[in-house]
Structures are given as structure tokens and as C-alpha cells.
C-alpha positions as CSV (number, residue, x, y, z in Angstrom):
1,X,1.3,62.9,-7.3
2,X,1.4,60.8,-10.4
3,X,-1.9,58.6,-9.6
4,X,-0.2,56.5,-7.6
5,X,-2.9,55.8,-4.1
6,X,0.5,54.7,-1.9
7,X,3.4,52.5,-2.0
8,X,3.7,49.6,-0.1
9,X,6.0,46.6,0.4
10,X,4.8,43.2,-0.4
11,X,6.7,40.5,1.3
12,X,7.1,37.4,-0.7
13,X,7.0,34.4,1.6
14,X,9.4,31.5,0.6
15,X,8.4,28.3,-0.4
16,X,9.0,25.4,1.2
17,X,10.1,22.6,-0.7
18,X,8.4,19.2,0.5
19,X,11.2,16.4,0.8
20,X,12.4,14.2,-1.8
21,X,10.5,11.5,-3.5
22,X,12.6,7.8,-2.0
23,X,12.6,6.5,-4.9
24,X,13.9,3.5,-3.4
25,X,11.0,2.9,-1.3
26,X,8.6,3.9,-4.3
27,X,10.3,1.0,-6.7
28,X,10.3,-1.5,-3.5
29,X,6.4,-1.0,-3.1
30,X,5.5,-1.7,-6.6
31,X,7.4,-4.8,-6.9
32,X,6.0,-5.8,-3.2
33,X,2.5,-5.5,-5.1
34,X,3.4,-6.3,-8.5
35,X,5.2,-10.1,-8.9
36,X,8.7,-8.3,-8.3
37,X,10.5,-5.4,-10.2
38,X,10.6,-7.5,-13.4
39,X,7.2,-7.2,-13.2
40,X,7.1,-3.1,-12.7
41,X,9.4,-2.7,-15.4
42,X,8.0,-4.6,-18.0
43,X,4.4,-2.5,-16.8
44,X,6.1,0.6,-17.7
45,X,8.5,-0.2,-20.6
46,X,11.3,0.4,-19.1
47,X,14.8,-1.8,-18.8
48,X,15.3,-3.9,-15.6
49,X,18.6,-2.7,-15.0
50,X,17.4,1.2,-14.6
51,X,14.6,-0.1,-12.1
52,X,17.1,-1.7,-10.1
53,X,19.7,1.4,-10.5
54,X,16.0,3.1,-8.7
55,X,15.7,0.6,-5.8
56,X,19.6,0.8,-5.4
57,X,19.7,4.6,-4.7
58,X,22.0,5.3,-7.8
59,X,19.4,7.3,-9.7
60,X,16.8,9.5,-10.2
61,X,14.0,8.9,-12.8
62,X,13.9,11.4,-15.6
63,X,10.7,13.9,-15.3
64,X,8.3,11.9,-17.3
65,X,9.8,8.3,-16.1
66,X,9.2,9.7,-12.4
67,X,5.8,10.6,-13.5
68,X,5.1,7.1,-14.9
69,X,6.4,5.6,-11.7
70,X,4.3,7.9,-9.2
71,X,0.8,7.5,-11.5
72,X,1.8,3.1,-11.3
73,X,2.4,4.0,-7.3
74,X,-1.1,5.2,-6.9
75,X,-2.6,3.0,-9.0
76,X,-0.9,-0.2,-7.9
77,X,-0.8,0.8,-3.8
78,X,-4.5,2.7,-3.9
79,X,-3.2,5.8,-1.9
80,X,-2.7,9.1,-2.8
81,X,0.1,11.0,-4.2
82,X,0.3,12.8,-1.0
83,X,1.5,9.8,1.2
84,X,4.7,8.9,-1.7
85,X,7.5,7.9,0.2
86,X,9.3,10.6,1.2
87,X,13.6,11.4,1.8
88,X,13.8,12.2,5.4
């Protein structure tokens, strides 16, 4: 016996991936609370055009423009990341 108390198998459980962020619905929120998606995008520095590509379904933000979107989300609509609009 090399030290060794027993072997064992450890079952890894996979993870479930939570739905999709609707980004749609995210970008149609702010500009129901802001004065419009003009509005939202000038808040967060960002072009018209790619906010509207958002609320279009044509895009997904970049990782650090999503972020930027979902911190203005919880700020602007007072609830918490957990109840984002979701993909169903």
C-alpha cells in the first residue's frame, strides 16, 4: 500500500447554464426609463446605431459593453441582476 487510505470516484455534477441575457428587452427597459435609447446611449458612450442593432436582436454586446449595460439596468430599473430579462 503506497499511503493511499482508498480510492474513490467523485462525480462531477454539470452545470447548468442559466438562459440568455434578451438583450432586447434589457435595451427596451432602459430607454422606457431613460428619455429613449438616445438617451441610454449617450449615458454609456456608446453609438446609437449599435444600441438599436441591441434592441433589434442583431447583436450581442461585447463582455465589458454587456457589463456596462447590465450595471445601467440595475441602476436605472432598481432591481437586481437576478431578475435581467432572460431568453426563454
Amino acid at each position: 500500500m503506497n499511503g493511499a487510505v482508498g480510492s474513490f470516484t467523485r462525480q462531477i455534477m454539470p452545470r447548468r447554464r442559466p438562459p440568455s441575457i434578451d438583450w432586447c428587452r434589457v435595451v427596451q427597459h432602459l430607454a422606457r426609463h431613460q428619455s429613449g435609447e438616445g438617451e441610454v446611449a449617450l449615458r454609456l458612450g456608446v453609438d446609437a446605431g449599435w444600441l438599436d442593432s441591441l434592441a433589434n436582436r442583431n447583436a450581442d454586446p461585447s463582455y465589458c459593453d454587456g457589463e456596462a449595460l447590465l450595471e445601467l439596468w440595475v441602476d436605472v430599473t432598481d432591481l437586481p441582476l437576478s431578475e435581467v430579462p432572460r431568453k426563454r
